[in-house]
C-alpha positions in Angstrom: 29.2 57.8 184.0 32.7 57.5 182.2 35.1 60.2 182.3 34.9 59.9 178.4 31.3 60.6 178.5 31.9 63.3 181.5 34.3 65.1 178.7 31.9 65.0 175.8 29.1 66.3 178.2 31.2 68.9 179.8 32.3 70.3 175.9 29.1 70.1 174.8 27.4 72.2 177.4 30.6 74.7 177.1 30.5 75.1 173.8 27.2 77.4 174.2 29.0 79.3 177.2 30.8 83.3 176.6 34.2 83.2 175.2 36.0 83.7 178.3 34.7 80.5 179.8 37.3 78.1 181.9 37.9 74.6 179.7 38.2 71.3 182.0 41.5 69.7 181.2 41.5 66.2 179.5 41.5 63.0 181.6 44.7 61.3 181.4 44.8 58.8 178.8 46.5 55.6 179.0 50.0 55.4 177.1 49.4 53.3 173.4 50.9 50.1 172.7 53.7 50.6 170.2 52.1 51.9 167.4 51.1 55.5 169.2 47.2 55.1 168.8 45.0 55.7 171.5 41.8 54.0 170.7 40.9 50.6 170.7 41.9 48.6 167.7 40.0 45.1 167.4 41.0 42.9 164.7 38.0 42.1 163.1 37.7 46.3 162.5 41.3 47.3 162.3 44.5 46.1 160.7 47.5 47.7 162.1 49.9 48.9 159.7 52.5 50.9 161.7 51.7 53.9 162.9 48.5 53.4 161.5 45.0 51.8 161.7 43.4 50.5 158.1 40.0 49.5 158.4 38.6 46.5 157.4 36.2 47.5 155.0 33.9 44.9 155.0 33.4 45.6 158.8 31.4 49.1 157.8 28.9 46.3 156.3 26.3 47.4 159.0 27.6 51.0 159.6 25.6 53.5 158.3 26.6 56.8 155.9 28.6 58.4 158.5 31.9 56.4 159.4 31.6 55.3 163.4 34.5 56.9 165.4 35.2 53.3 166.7 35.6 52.2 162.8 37.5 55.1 161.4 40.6 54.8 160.2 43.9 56.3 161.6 46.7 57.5 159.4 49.7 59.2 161.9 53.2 60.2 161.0 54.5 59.7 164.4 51.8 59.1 167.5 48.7 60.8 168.6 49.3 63.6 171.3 46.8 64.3 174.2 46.0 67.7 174.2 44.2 70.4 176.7 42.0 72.5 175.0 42.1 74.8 178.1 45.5 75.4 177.2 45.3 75.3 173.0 45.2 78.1 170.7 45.5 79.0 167.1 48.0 81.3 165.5 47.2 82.6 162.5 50.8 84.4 161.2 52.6 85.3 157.6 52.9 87.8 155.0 49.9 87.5 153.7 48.2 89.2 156.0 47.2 92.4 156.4 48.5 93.0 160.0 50.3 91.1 163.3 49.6 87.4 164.0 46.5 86.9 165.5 45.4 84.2 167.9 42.3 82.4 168.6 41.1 80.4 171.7 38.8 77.3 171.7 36.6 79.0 173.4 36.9 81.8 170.7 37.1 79.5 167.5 34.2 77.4 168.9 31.7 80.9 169.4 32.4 81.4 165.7 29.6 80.6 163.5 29.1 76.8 163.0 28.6 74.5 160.0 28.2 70.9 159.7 29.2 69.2 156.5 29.3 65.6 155.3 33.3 64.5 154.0 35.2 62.0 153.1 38.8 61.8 154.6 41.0 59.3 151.9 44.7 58.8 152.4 46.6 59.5 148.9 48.1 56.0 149.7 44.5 54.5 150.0 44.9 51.0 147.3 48.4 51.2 147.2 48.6 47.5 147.6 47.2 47.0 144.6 49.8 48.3 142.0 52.0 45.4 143.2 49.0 42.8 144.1 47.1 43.3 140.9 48.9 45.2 138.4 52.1 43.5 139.3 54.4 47.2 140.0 56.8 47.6 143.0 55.5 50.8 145.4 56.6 52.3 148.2 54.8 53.1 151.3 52.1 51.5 153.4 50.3 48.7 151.8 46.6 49.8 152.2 43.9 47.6 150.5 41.0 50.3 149.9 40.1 51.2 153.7 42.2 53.9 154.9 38.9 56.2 154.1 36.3 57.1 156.2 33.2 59.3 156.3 32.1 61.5 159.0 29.8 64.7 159.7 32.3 67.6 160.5 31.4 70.3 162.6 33.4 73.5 163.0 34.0 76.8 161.5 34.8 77.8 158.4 38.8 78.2 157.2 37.8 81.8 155.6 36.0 82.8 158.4 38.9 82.5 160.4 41.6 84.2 157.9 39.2 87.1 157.4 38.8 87.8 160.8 42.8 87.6 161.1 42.8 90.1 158.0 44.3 87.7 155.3 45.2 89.8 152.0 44.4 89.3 148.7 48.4 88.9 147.9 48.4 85.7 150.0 48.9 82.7 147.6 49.1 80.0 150.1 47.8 79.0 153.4 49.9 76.2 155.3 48.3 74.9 158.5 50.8 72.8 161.2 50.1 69.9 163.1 51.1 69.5 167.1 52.3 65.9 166.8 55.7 65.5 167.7 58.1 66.1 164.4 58.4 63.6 161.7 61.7 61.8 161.5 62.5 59.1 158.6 65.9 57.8 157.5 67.5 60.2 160.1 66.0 63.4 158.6 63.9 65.7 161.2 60.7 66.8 158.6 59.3 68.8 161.4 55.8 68.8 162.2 53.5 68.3 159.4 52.5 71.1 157.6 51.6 71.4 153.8 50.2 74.6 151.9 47.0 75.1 149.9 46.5 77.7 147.4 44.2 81.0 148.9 41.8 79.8 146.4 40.9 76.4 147.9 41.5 77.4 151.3 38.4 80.8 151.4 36.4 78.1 149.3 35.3 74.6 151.5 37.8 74.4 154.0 36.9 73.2 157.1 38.3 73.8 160.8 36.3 71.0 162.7 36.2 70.3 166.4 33.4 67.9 166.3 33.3 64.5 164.4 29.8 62.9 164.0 28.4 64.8 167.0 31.1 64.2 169.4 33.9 66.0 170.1 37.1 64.9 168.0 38.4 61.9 169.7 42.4 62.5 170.1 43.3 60.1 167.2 41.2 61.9 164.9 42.5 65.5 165.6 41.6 66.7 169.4 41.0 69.5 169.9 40.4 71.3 166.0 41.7 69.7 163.0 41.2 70.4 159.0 39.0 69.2 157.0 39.9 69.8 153.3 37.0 68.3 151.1 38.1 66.8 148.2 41.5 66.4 148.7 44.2 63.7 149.7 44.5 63.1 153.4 47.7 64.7 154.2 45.9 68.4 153.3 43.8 67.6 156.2 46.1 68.5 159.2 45.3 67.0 163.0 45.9 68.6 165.9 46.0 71.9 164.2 48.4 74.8 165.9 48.9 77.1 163.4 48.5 78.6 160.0 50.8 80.5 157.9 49.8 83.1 155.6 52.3 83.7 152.8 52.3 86.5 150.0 54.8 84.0 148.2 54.5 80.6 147.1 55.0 78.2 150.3 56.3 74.1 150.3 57.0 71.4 152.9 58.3 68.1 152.4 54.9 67.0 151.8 55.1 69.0 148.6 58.5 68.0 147.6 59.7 64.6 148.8 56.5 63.3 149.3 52.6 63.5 147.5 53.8 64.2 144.1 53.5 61.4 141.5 57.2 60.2 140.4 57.5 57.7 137.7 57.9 56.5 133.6 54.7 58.5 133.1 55.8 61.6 135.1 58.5 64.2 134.1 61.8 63.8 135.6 60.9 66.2 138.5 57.8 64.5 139.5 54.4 65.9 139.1 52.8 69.4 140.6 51.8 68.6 144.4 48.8 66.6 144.3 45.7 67.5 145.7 42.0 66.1 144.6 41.7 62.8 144.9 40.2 60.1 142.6 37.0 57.8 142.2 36.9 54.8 143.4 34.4 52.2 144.6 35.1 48.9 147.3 33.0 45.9 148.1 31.8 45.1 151.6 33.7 41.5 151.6 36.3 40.2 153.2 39.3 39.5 150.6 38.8 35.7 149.5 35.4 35.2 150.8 34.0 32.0 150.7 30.1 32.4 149.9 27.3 29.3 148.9 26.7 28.4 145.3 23.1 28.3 144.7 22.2 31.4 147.5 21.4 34.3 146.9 23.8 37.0 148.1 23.5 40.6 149.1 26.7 41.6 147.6 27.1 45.8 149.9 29.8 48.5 148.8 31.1 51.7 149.0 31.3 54.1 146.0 32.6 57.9 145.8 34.4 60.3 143.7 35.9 63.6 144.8 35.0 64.8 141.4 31.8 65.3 141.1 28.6 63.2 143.0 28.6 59.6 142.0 26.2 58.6 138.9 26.1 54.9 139.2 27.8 51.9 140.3 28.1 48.6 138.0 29.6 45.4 139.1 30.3 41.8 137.4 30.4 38.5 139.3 32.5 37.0 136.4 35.9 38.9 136.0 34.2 42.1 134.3 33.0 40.3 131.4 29.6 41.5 131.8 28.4 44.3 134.1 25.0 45.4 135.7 24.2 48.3 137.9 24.0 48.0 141.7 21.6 49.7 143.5 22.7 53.2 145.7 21.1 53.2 149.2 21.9 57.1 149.8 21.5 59.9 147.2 24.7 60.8 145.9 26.0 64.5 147.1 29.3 66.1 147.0 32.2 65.0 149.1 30.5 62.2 150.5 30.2 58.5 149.2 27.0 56.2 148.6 26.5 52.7 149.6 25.4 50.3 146.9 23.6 46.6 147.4 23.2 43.5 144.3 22.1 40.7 144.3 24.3 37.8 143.1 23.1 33.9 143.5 26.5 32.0 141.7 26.0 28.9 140.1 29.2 26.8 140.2 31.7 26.0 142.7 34.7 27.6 142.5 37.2 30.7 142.3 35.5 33.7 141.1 36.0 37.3 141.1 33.7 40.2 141.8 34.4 44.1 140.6 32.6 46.8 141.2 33.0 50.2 139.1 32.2 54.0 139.9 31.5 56.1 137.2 30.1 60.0 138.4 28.0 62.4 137.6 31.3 64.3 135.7 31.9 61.2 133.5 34.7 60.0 135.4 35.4 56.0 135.4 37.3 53.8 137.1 39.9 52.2 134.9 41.3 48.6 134.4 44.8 50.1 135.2 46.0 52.8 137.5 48.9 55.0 136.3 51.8 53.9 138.0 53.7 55.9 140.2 56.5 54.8 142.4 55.0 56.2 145.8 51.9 54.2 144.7 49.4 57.4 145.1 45.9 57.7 143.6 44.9 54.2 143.2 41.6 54.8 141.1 41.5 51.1 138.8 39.0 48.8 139.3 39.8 46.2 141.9 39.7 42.0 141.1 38.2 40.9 144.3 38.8 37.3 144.8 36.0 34.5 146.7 35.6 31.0 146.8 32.1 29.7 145.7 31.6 26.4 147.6 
């Protein structure tokens, strides 16, 4: 057996033992290659895009709901750290609570009562590409198509479990949890560690402090040992490699509220927008980017479709441009947080280029547009996307 699989096994069988139990260190893990992620990145799964890993979205094809570890994307500000989860803890610290800091083991956190819950994980930047590709408007940041998103089942404790137990006050108005990854640095200007607050509210709601990922242990690019999970919400709200969380009776900010993950722009006041923090609907077709498929076959056209809204209600698509639409069929029932996958059928008759668009509309009455406001950090991508094939 693997040490991998030794280190899932051993957690696994820990996980049920008293709070005082003794955690086996983490093997040593081999240095990655320049762009500081651990895990295998194939390039028929993965495109590398600095520090990060986008994935191909038309590899999840023959995936199932939940996003495979092995085909989950990776978004990191600097590289993924290999932590010991004999040696990890949890501060929990701030005004707004009621008494000292308080500190939790993994042993501790981990004999805390348990919940699993379907989410999807979506970077704010997930479609960026697309203002410039399709709507013709310079962005900043990473280019991602529509696949730095994944799905998984979460297991772990919940956030208000753990700031009641640390004796969190009804002043506090923000909870601000801090990654251990080394500090962010960008143009010469140390960001420190990422960190960014979330009002009381959302944080005693569905907040999630998760140490497994799809019945596994979190693999260290995904948050090893406990990370957030923030349903709903852009990315960036849910921190990796948690260490601690402040507590504040006071308002609380971080770069990622200021500099970055606000929308700035002609549509936006001078300022920028409030911090931004549910994301959008959006919907993405299992096929590679010009495609070349048979004229005169029938194809089983396969997608994605979510909204962190409200459930998804139904997904159309149109095999010539958007002219005319039809509805696809969903393959899951549609639930909260989560995304469906869709299937139609589409047999083309002519040679050529074409372009195929699918469109999420949920249960809230929330559509995908034919444009996406712009924004000059290219955030919240929600339009409809023209995706190119070749008919031959």
């Amino acid at each position: 057996m693997s040490p991998a699989l030794d280190r899932r096994d051993l957690l696994k069988l820990l996980a049920a033992a008293p709070v005082a139990a003794q955690f086996a260190a983490a093997p040593p893990v081999a240095a990655a290659a320049g762009h500081g992620i651990l895990k295998p990145l194939p390039s028929d799964v993965f495109t590398i895009r600095g520090t990060n890993a986008e994935t191909n979205v038309a590899a999840l094809r023959d995936t199932g709901l939940h996003t495979p570890e092995d085909h989950f994307f990776v978004r990191n500000h600097t590289s993924t750290p290999v932590l010991d989860e004999s040696e990890w803890k949890l501060t929990v610290w701030g005004s707004g609570l009621r008494g000292r800091p308080v500190e939790f083991s993994y042993g501790q956190l981990r004999s805390l009562p348990a919940v699993t819950r379907t989410a999807v994980v979506e970077c704010a930047g997930n479609g960026r590409n697309f203002y410039a590709t399709q709507q013709g408007q310079p962005v900043a940041g990473t280019p991602w198509t529509l696949g730095a998103i994944g799905a998984a089942s979460w297991r772990g404790v919940r956030l208000r479990d753990v700031l009641r137990r640390a004796g969190i006050d009804p002043s506090a108005v923000h909870v601000m949890p801090r990654g251990l990854d080394d500090p962010y640095v960008s143009g010469g200007v140390d960001y420190g560690r990422v960190r960014r607050p979330l009002p009381a509210a959302k944080a005693l709601d569905d907040v999630l402090l998760a140490y497994e990922m799809n019945g596994e242990p979190l693999p260290y690019d995904h948050g090893f040992p406990v990370r957030v999970v923030v349903p709903g919400w852009i990315g960036i709200a849910s921190i990796k490699w948690l260490g601690d969380i402040q507590v504040s009776a006071t308002p609380l900010s971080s770069p990622w509220t200021t500099e970055f993950y606000r929308l700035f722009g002609d549509a936006y006041p001078a300022g920028g927008s409030d911090p931004i923090g549910p994301q959008t609907v959006k919907s993405a077709l299992e096929l590679p980017l010009g495609a070349r498929l048979e004229a005169g076959t029938v194809h089983r056209l396969t997608g994605r479709a979510w909204s962190a809204k409200a459930p998804v209600s139904h997904v159309e698509i149109s095999t010539d441009g958007g002219a005319h639409w039809r509805r696809a069929r969903l393959r899951d029932t549609p639930c909260r947080d989560g995304w469906v996958r869709w299937s139609a059928d589409w047999r083309p008759r002519a040679a050529g280029p074409a372009e195929v668009l699918s469109r999420t509309t949920d249960r809230a009455g929330n559509t995908q547009p034919e444009r996406s406001v712009h924004n000059t950090q290219g955030y919240l991508f929600d339009a409809v996307v023209r995706h190119p094939v070749t008919v031959t």
